[in-house]
Structures are given as structure tokens and as C-alpha cells.
N, C-alpha and C positions, 0 to 999 in steps of 0.2 A: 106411030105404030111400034107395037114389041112384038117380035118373034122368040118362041119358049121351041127349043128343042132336047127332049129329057132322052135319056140313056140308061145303059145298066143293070135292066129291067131281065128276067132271067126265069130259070127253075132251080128252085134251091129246097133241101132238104130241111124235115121240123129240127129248130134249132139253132141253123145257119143263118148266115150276113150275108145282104148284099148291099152295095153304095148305088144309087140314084144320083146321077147330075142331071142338073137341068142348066142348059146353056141359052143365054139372052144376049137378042143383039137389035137394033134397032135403038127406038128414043127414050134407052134404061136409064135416062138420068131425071125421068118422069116415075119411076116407079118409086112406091112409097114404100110398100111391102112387098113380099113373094111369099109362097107357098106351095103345100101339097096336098092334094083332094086324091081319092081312093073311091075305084064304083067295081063294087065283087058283080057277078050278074044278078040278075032279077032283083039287084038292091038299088036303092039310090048313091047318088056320089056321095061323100060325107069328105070332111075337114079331115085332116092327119095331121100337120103342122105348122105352123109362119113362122118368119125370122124379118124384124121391119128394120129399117135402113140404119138405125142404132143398134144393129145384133139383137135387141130384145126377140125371146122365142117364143112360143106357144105351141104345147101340144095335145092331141085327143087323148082322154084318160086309157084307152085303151092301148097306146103305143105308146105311152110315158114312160120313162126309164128303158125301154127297148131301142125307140128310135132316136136320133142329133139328125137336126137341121143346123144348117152353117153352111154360109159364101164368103167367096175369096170375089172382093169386089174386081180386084186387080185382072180377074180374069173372066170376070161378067158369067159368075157359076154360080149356081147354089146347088149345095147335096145334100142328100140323105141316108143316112149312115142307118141301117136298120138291122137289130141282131137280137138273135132269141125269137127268130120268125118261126110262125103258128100258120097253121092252115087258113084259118080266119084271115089273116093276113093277105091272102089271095084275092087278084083286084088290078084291074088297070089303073095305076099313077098315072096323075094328070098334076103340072105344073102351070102353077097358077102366077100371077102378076098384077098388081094393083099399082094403076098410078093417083097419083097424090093430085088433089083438087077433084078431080072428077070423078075418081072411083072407076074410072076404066079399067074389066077385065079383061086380061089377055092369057089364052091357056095356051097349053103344048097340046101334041098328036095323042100322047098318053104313054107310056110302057109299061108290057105285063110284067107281070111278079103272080109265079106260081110257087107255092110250096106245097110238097107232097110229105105225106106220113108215112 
């Protein structure tokens, strides 16, 4: 089992940063990738970004060049460095976990992220 606990999560003004951790503890030497999924209301959740166990990244075209994913293995983290936040933007983050062979997903509780105009 992994356990995803994310943080960070806020009300921040169009424009403004705020960093996302998601902290993992359990059997993380199982997971192959991590990530971050986003569900605004009345939407579905969608993708925002991965970072797999070689640091390669991946992100949604609409957060590109806005947001950085990146973990400090050392301290069983990954974050989300997110800046030039848009209303759109507004969304429960949810912290995702894949482990390797079986595709087991493991997510977090979620944290809001409001930005206001």
C-alpha cells in the first residue's frame, strides 16, 4: 500500500504561485510514476502532470510553461510549483501514484486551489 498526503492547497489571486506537496509513505519503492489530476466542479478530473522514477515529466498543454513537477526522492515528496495562476485553474488537486508491474493506483484526499479575479 501507498499513502499520498498533498498540501499547499490555498486561495490565491489571478497571477499568483502556489507550491503543491504531495507526501508518500508506505511501499514507494513500488511506484513507477507520480502525479497530478485536477476536477474543477461539474467537470471531470483530468491529467495536469507526471514526473516517472528517471525525473522524465509530462504536462497538460494547458498548464505548460506555468506549472514544474519535481521530487526530492530523499524525502519521499513530489511538488507542484504552479505560477501565472488563472481562474480556470480552480480545482481540487488530487495526487496520484502508480506502481510499476501492476498499474496500481493510489491517490491522495485532494487539495483546493482557488484563484480569484
Amino acid at each position: 500500500q501507498v499513502q499520498l498526503v498533498e498540501s499547499g492547497g490555498g486561495l490565491v489571486q489571478v497571477g499568483g504561485s502556489l507550491r503543491l506537496s504531495c507526501a508518500a509513505s508506505g511501499s514507494i519503492f513500488s511506484i513507477n510514476y507520480m502525479g497530478w489530476h485536477r476536477q474543477a466542479p461539474g467537470k471531470q478530473r483530468e491529467f495536469v502532470a507526471l514526473i516517472t522514477s528517471d525525473g522524465t515529466t509530462n504536462y497538460a498543454g494547458s498548464v505548460e510553461g506555468r506549472f514544474t513537477i519535481s521530487r526530492v526522492n530523499a524525502k519521499n515528496t513530489m511538488y507542484l510549483q504552479m505560477n501565472s495562476l488563472k481562474p480556470d485553474d480552480t480545482a481540487v488537486y488530487y495526487c496520484k501514484a502508480v506502481r510499476g508491474g501492476t498499474g496500481t493506483e493510489y491517490w491522495g484526499q485532494g487539495t483546493q486551489v482557488t484563484v480569484s479575479s
